[in-house]
N, C-alpha and C positions, 0 to 999 in steps of 0.2 A: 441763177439763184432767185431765189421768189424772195418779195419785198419783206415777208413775215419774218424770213431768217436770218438772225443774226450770224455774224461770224465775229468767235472768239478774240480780243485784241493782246495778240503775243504777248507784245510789251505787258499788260495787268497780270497776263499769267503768268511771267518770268517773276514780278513783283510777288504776285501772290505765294508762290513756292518758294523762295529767298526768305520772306517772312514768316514762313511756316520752319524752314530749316534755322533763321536763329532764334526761334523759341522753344526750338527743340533743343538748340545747342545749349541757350541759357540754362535750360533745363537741367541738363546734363552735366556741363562744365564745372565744377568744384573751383567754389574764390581759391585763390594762393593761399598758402597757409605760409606766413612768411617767419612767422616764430618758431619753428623748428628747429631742435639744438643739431649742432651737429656735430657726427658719428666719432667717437675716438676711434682713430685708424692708424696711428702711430704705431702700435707693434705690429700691425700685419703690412705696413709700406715698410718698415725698416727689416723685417724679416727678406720679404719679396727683395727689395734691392741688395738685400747681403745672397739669396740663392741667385738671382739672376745672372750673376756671373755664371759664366761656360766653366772657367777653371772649380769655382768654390761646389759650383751642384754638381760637377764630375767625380768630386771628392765624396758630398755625401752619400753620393750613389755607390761608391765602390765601397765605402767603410760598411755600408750595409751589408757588407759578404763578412764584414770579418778586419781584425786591425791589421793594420796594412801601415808600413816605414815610408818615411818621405822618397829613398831613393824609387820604390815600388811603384807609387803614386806620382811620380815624375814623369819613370819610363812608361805609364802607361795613357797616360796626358798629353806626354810629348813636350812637356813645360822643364824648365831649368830647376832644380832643387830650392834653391835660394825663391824661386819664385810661388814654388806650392809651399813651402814652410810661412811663407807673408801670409797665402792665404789660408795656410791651417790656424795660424793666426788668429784671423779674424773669425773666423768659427770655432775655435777656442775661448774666444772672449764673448762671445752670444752663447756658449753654453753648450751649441750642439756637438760640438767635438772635443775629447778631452784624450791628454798625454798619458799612458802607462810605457815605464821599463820594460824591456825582455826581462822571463824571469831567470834565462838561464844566463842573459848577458849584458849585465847594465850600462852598457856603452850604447846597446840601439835604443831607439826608442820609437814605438809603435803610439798609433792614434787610431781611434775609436769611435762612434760615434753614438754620444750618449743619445741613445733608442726612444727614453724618457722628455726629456729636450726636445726633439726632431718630432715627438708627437703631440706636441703642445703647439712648436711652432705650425704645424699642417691643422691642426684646429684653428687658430687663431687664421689662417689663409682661409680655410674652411666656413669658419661664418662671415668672413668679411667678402666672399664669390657666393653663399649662400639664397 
């Protein structure tokens, strides 16, 4: 190498590039915004953990064909009677499911699922995964 020429000293030029990328980052990065309210999510967790159940979202997927008896809905679950009625239950009591009589035999009683309900609660899922 001839005396005239310099050679680059790494080390400045690791420094130089380093402090090119955090002023670019300053740049870039957005302060924390630490005041932000936060989200009411209360009906769309309490929805999610009442379908998350295997037995209770088996249920409203099949009312979807049409009202269907607990003995029906047992045998086709594979679950104990006593145990899909707890969970008709509890979808009974959130709204999406409601009891009607046979009409020709007041002794059974068929459940349904109210269509209206089940499309409110999938909204409510719906903006809170949106």
């Amino acid at each position: 190498m001839s005396p005239n020429t310099t050679t680059p000293n790494p080390t400045s030029l690791a420094d130089t590039a380093a402090a090119q990328t955090d002023a670019t980052a300053a740049q870039t990065t957005p302060e924390p915004r630490l005041d932000l309210p936060a989200p009411d999510v209360e009906a769309a967790a309490a929805t999610a953990a009442l379908i998350a159940d295997r037995t209770r979202a088996g249920i409203l997927r099949m009312l979807a064909d049409g009202p269907l008896c607990v003995c029906e809905l047992a045998a086709a679950l594979g679950e104990r009677q006593n145990n899909v009625s707890m969970h008709l239950a509890r979808l009974r009591d959130a709204g999406l499911v409601r009891a009607v009589r046979h009409s020709g035999d007041a002794r059974w009683m068929f459940y349904e699922r109210d269509d209206e309900r089940c499309a409110a609660a999938a909204a409510t899922l719906s903006e809170l995964l949106r």
